[in-house]
C-alpha positions in Angstrom: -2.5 3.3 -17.3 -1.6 5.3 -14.3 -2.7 4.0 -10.5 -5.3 5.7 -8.7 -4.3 5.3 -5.0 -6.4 6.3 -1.8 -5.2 8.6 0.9 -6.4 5.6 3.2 -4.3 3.0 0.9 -1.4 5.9 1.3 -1.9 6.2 5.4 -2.1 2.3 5.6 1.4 1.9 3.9 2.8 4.9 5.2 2.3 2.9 9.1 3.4 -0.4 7.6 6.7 1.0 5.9 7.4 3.4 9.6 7.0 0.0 11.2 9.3 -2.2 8.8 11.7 0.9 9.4 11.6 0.2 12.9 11.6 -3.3 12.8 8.5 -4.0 14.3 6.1 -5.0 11.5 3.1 -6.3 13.7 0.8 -8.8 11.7 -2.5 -6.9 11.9 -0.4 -3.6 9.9 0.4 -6.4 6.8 -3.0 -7.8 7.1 -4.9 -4.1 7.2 -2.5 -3.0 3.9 -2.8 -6.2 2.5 -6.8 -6.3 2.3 -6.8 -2.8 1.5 -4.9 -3.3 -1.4 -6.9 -6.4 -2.4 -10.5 -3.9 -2.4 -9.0 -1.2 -4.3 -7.1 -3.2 -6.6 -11.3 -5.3 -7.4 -12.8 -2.0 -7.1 -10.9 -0.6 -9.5 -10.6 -3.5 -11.9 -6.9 -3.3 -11.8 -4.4 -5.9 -10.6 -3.6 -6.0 -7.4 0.0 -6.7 -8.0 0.1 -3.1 -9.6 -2.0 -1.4 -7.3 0.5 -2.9 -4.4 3.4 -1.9 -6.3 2.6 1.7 -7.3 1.7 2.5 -3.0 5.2 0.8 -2.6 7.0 3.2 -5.0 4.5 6.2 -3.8 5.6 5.9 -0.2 9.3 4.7 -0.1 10.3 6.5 -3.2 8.3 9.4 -3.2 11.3 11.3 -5.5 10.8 8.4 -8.0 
């Protein structure tokens, strides 16, 4: 079964992976991504293990 992701799940990523690029992953980026995961993943009756790893492969492989 495919993922369904947000554009706000996608944005929230997007500034978390920019700041891991950078080096400078603040706490309240991981928590924000983190919790936005965790609603999608119980609004959507999916796990949120896959729901975290399909934004993962959406944003830093795109090409994948």
């Amino acid at each position: 079964m495919a993922i369904e992701l947000t554009d706000e799940l996608i944005k929230l990523e997007q500034a978390a992976w920019a700041e891991i690029q950078a080096k400078a992953l603040t706490a309240d980026t991981a928590i924000a991504v983190q919790a936005a995961v965790t609603a999608h993943a119980e609004a959507t009756g999916q796990s949120r293990y896959d729901v975290e790893m399909a934004v993962k492969k959406r944003v830093r492989n795109p090409e994948a």
